[in-house]
N, C-alpha and C positions, 0 to 999 in steps of 0.2 A: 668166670665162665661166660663167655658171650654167643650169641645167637642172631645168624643169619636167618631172615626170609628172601626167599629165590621168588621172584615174583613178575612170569612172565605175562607179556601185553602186546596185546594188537588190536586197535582202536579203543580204546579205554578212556577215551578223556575225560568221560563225565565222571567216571567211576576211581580214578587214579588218585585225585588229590584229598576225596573224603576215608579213601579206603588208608592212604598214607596218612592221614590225622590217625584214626584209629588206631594203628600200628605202631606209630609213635606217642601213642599216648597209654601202651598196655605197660603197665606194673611187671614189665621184665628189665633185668639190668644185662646192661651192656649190647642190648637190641639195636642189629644193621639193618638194612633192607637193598637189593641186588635187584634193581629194576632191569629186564631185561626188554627191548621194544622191539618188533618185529618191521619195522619201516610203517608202521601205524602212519595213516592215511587223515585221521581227523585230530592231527596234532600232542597224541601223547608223549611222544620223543619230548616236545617242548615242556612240556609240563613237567616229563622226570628230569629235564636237563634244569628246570626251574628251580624243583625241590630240591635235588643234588645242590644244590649253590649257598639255599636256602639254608639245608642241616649236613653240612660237607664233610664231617663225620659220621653220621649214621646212616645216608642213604647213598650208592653208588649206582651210575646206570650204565647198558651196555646197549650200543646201537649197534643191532644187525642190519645187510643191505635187502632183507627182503622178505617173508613169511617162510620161512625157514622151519617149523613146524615146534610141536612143545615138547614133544621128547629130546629133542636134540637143544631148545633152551634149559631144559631140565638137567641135563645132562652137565652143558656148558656152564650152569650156576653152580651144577656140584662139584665142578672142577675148582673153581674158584673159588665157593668157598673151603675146599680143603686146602688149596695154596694162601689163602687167609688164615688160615688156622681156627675157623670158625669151630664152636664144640657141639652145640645144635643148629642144623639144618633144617627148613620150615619149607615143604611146598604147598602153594596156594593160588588158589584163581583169584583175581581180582575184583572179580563182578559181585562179592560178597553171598555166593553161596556157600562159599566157607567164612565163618564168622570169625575174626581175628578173636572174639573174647574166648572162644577155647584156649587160643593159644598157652595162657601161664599154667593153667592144669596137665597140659602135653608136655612143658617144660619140665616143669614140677616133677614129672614122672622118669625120666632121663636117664636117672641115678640106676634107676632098677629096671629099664626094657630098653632094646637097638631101636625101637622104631615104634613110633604111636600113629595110629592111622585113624583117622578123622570117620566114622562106620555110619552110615544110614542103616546097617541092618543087623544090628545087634539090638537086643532089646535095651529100651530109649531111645533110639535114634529114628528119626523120624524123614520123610520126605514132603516137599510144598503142598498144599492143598489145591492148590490149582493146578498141578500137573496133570496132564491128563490121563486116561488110566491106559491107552495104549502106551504113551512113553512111560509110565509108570511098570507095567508089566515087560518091556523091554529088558528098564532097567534090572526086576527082580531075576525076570529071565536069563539075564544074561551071568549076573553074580549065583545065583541056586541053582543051574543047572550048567550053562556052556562051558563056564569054566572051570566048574568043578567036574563036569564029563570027561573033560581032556587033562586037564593039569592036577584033582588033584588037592586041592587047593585047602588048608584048615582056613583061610582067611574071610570072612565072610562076605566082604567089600571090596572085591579085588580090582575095581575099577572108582577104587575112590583115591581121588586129587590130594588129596587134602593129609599129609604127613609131617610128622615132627624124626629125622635123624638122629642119629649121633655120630661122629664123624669115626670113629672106629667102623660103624656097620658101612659109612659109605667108603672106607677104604679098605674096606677088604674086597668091596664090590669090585668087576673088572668093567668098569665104565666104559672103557672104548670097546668092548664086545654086545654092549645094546643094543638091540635091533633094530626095535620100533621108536615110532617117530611119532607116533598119530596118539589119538586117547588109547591104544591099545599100551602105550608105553604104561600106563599106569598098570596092567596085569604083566607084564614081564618084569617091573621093577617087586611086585608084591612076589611073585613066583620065586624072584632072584633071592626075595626075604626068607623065605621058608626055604630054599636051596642050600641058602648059608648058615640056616641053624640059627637063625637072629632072633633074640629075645622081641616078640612082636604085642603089645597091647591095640586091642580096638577099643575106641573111647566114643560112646555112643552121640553124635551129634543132630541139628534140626539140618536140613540141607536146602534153603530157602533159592527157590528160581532168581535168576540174575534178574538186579532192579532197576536196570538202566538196558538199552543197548538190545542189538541181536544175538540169540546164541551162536557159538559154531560148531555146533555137535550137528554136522545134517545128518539125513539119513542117507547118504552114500559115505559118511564114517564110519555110524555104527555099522553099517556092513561091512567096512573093511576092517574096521576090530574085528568084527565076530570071526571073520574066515583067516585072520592073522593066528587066533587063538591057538591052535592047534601048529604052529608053526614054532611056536614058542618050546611047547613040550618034545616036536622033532631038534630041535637044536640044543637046548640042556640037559635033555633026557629026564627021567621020572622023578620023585621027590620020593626022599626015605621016610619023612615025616619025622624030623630028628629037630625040628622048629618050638621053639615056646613058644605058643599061641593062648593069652590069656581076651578076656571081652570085660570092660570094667563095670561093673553093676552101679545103677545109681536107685538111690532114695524115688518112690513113689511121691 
């Protein structure tokens, strides 16, 4: 069984070649990694064209001509890795607010759930301590209340990045009918989960601020997340709530 991570970038250079140690050094067999580069401006293209050379079996990169957005690298990683025949499918940001050492526990769990989703808001899962408490209450705002007002939602995360697939859930998905393009794609791909009746775990994790770099969450995204939200539910229509939603407890 082998396992793809989809792992798009757009300026990353500092963060690209310690986050690929990490990746390739996790106690998974048969682990690729699908760098995808958005024409990155402070030379990451070079760095994954580096690694690619470096480990020409496990890492592959895909240069686009422009910042093309992350729904649509997301999208374009899961095409390929279903034409690879990948079995687990990993999305992650690379600025290590998703920690690669969850990854063999998300793995690990494969057997018995379509989709493990990486959750700040299950009990354990935590958020930075330095966020501050307006992006903090953004965030809770957004997942406890907007999207669950309009969609619905059992998922409690539904704007979290950070997923492990199985290439059954992503092909039954209808990929070329995704809408969104923005951070919003991560609550239409979770929506799309509960739509499809997919066995879903939330596996509580810490969700540490990126440690290099600028974010690119501004706040004319979160805006246009927030007013996409309801767009999503006009286009799919309601959820029967026919989804296995389980949350995994951990040890005190």
């Amino acid at each position: 069984m082998n396992t793809l991570v989809v792992l798009p970038t757009f300026n990353e250079a500092e963060n690209l070649g310690p986050m690929m140690k990490q990746l390739l050094g996790l106690p998974i067999e048969d682990l690729h990694v699908l760098i995808i580069d958005d024409n990155s401006q402070d030379g990451t293209g070079q760095i994954a064209d580096d690694l690619s050379r470096e480990f020409p079996v496990q890492v592959s990169v895909m240069h686009r001509s422009g910042r093309m957005g992350l729904g649509t690298a997301y999208v374009t990683g899961f095409r390929w890795s279903l034409e690879h025949n990948a079995d687990n499918i990993i999305q992650m940001d690379c600025d290590f607010s998703h920690s690669p050492s969850y990854l063999p526990q998300f793995v690990s769990k494969m057997s018995d759930y379509d989709v493990v989703i990486g959750s700040r808001y299950v009990p354990g899962g935590t958020l930075d301590p330095h966020w501050s408490a307006w992006r903090t209450f953004l965030s809770k705002w957004a997942n406890s209340f907007w999207v669950r007002l309009f969609l619905g939602t059992q998922v409690r995360d539904a704007t979290a990045g950070f997923k492990c697939w199985n290439r059954r859930a992503l092909g039954r998905m209808d990929l070329d009918g995704v809408k969104s393009n923005g951070y919003v794609f991560q609550v239409e791909m979770a929506y799309l989960s509960e739509k499809n009746g997919l066995r879903i775990l939330e596996w509580p994790i810490h969700f540490e601020d990126r440690r290099i770099g600028k974010s690119k969450m501004t706040m004319s995204a979160k805006i246009e997340a927030a007013w996409r939200v309801p767009e999503i539910r006009l286009h799919y229509g309601g959820l029967d709530h026919s989804a296995h939603v389980e949350r995994q407890r951990v040890s005190a």
